[in-house]
N, C-alpha and C positions, 0 to 999 in steps of 0.2 A: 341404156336405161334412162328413161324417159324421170326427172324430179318431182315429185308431187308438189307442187305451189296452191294448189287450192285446198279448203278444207271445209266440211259442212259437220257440224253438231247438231243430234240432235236429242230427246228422248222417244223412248216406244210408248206408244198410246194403248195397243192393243197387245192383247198376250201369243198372238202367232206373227208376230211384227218380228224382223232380224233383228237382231240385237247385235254386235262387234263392229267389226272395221273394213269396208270395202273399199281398195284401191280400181279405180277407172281410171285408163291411161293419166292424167297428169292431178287428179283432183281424189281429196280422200273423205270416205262418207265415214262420220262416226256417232253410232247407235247405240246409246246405254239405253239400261233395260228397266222397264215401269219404273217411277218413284225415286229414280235415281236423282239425288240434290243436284243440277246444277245449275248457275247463275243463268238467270236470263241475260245479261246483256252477252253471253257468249254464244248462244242459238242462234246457229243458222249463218253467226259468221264467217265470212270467208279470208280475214286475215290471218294469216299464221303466228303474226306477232301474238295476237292475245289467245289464241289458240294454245301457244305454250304455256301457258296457264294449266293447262288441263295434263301435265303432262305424268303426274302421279294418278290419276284419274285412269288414262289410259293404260296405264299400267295395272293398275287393279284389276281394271274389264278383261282386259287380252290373260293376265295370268288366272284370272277365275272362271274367266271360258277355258281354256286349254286341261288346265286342271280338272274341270268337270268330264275332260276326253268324253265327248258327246261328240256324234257328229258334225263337221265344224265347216265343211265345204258345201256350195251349192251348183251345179251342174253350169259350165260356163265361165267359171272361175277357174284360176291356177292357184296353189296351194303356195301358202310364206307361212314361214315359219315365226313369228312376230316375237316370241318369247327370246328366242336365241338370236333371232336378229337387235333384238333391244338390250342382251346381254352382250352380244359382239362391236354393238358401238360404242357399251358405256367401256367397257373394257379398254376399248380404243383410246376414245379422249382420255382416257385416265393413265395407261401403262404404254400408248404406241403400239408401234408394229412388234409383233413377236419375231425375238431378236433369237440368233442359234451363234453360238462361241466356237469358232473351230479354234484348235492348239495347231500352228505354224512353228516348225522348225527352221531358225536359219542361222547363219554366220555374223559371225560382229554385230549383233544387234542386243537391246537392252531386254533382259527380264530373267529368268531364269534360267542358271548352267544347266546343260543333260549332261553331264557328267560321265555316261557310258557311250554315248555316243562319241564325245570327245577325245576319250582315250583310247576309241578303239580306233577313231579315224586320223584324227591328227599326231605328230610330234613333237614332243616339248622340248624347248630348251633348257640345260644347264647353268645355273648362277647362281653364286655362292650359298652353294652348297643345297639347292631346293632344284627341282623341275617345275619348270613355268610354262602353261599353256597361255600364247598369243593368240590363237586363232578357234576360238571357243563356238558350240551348238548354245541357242538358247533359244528357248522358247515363246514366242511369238502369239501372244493372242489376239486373235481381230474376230468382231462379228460378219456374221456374212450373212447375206438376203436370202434367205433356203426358199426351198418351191411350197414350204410352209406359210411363210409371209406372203408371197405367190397366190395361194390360195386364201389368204387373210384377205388381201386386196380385193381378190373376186368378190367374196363376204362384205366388206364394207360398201363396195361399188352399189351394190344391188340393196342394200339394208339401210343406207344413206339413202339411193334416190327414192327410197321409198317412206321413210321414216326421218328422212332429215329435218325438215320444219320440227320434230320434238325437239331436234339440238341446237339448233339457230345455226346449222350446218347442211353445206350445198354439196353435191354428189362426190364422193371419195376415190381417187383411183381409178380413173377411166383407163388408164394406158396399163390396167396388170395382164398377168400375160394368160391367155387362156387354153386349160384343161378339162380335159373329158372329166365329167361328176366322177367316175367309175374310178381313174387316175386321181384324181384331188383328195377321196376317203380311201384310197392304197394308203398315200402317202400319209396321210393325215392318222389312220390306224397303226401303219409304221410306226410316227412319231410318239405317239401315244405309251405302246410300247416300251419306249426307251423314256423318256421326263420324267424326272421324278418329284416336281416343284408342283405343288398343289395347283398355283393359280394358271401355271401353264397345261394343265391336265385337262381343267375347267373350261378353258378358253379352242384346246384342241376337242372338247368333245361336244360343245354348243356348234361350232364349227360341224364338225360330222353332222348332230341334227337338223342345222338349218339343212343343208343339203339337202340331207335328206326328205325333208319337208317342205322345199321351196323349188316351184317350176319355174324355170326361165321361159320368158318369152323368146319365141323366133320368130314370130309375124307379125312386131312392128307392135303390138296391142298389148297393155301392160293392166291387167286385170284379175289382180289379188283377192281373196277375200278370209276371214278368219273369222266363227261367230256362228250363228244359230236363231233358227225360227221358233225352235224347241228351249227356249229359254225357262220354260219350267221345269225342265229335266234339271239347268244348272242351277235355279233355285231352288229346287228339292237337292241338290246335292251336299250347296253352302252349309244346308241348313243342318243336313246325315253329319258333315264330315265336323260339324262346329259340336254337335251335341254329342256323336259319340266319342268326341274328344274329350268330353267332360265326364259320361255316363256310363255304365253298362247297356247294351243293349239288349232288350228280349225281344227273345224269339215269338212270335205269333204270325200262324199261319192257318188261319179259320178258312175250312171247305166243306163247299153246299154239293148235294147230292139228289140223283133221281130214287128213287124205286119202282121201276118197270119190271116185274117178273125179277130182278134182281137189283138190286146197289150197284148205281153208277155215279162214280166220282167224280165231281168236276174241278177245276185247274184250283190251286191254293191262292186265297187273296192275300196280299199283304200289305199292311199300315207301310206308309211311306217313311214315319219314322217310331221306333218303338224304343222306351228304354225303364230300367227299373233299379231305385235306389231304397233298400230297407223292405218297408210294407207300401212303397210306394207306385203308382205303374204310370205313367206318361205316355200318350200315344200322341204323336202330331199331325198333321197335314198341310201339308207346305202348297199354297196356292199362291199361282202366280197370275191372276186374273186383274183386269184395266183399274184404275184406281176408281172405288165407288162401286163397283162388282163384287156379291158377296157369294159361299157356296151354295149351289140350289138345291132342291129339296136330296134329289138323289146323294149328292156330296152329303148332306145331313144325315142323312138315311144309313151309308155306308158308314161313315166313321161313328155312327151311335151303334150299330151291329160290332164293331169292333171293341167297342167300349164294354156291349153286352156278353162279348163271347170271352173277353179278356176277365172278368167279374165272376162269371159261370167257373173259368179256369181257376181263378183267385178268389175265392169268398172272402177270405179277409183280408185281402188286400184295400187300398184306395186305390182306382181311377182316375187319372187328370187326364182328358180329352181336350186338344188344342186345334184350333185353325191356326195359320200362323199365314199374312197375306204381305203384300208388297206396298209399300206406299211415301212418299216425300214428306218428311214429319218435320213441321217448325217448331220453332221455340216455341212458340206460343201454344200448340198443342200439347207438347214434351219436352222436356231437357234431355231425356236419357232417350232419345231415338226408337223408343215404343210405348202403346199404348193400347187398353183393351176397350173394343170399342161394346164389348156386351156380348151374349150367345146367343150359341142355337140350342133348339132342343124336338121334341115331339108333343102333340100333343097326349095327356094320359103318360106323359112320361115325368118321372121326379126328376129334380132336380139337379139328385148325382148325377143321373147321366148326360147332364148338358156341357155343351161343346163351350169352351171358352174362345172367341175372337178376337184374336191381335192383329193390328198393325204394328210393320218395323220396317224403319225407316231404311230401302235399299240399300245406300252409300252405305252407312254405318257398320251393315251385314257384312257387305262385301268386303271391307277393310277390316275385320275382325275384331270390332270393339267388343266383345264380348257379352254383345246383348243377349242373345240366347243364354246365357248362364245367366244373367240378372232377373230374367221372366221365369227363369224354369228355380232358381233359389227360391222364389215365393212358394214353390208346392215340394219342393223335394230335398 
């Protein structure tokens, strides 16, 4: 397993740009997505010392890729598993090798009497007036290195040379001993089984999913990747999973039709995010287009149909129609990581129906500061 020593930052300029983390044999490319805050003096550098800077950072991007379970592989790539490999190292520097306790039975040694074993096997002597055992079973505890830690090793070798510049730590465990994938989660599902210690359950079954998720190389060529072209799939997700965390969500599924000799249905469209509190109705759209890219007409067109057929459904309801876009927000812009930069709307169309447009500051999104509840309190 070849160490990653080189490291490139950078941000996505364009919205079908990769966004995550590509490993090529010894150097690692890493691509956060539109608007994301990061320093300049850290772009484009290739030292790992200040790289580690970024190390909470990274962990955001990898766990809100994975999480969106979007398509995450690109054809040419081998699959790692970066979540479990990032949980199987901190695990590490924090608790060691996963330790297994066998109970040793022996002769004259300190710890606990077996008591049935003693009397059944040995003979005691007579003296005043009591039977004295001299030569006593006690029990013996020693750790021993299982084909568990065995398999740990595998795990850190490969998670290490890959992720080690995150820890200020060089490749782990070259010399473990190696088994078949198929043999490694036997054993590992075995163990599983029997533990009954919470953080050892966690640590055996991050274990299984790397595995499961991570190709080893066998021709010398070490090239991982984790992440997505499709990065507005993962920003329409952030934005589902944050709001209907807060909201109820409604249902709306508005469909267009022909009449040719008869009514023909065509497929249900649906708002990317829909929700509704009291008399209130929310629809959003979550655009993840370059910074300074607004919806074009059709976008307009589409979420004001949504707004109108949701209105029709609800007479007395209100309407709050949202764009909701991606962008690097300063202080000087924002304190609070958004901001509305004005609407859309139609011409001949009032006012209710116009689209409200925000900016929100990526970083901010991605870390859960609860901007989405701060913008959506103003209407609901």
């Amino acid at each position: 397993m070849k160490k990653t020593n080189k490291v490139e930052v950078k941000v996505a300029k364009t919205d079908r740009e990769f966004v995550g983390i590509k490993i090529i044999n010894d150097q690692a490319i890493i691509t956060f997505p539109i608007g994301y805050n990061i320093k300049e003096e850290i772009i484009a550098v290739t030292e790992t010392q200040k790289i580690r800077k970024l190390y909470e950072d990274v962990k955001i991007l990898m766990t809100t890729i994975e999480e969106a379970k979007e398509e995450l592989y690109e054809t040419g790539y081998k699959k790692f598993s970066f979540s479990s490999a990032i949980f199987i190292l901190e695990d590490y520097l924090k608790n060691g090798l996963y330790d297994v306790q066998e109970k040793q039975c022996k002769k004259k040694a300190k710890g606990k009497i077996i008591w049935k074993k003693t009397i059944q096997e040995r003979e005691p002597i007579y003296s005043a007036g009591n039977y004295i055992y001299l030569d006593t079973y006690h029990y013996n505890i020693c750790e021993i290195e299982s084909k568990i830690a065995q398999i740990q090793k595998y795990c850190l070798n490969i998670s290490s040379g890959i992720l080690g510049w995150l820890y200020n730590c060089s490749s782990i465990y070259d010399d473990h001993k190696c088994f078949s994938k198929e043999e490694m989660i036997y054993e590992l599902l075995n163990e599983l089984n029997q533990v009954n210690e919470d953080r050892k359950k966690k640590v055996i079954e991050q274990m299984i999913l790397f595995l499961n998720g991570t190709q080893t190389s066998l021709d010398g060529k070490e090239e991982f990747q984790v992440g997505s072209r499709y990065f507005n799939k993962v920003w329409e997700n952030i934005l589902r999973k944050q709001t209907y965390g807060l909201y109820k969500q409604k249902s709306c599924f508005p469909t267009t039709y022909y009449v040719i000799e008869k009514k023909i249905m065509n497929s249900k469209l649906l708002p990317d995010i829909t929700i509704q509190k009291d008399k209130k109705i929310v629809i959003i759209d979550a655009k993840y287009y370059r910074q300074g890219e607004l919806p074009a007409s059709s976008d307009i067109c589409k979420q004001l149909f949504y707004g109108q057929y949701i209105m029709y459904e609800n007479p007395n309801d209100r309407v709050i129609n949202i764009f909701m876009l991606p962008k690097k927000i300063t202080q000087v812009e924002s304190t609070e990581g958004f901001f509305q930069i004005g609407y859309a709307n139609a011409e001949h169309l009032s006012e209710k129906h116009k689209i409200l447009t925000y900016y929100l500051d990526t970083k901010s999104v991605m870390q859960n500061h609860k901007i989405i509840k701060k913008i959506l309190l103003k209407y609901v």
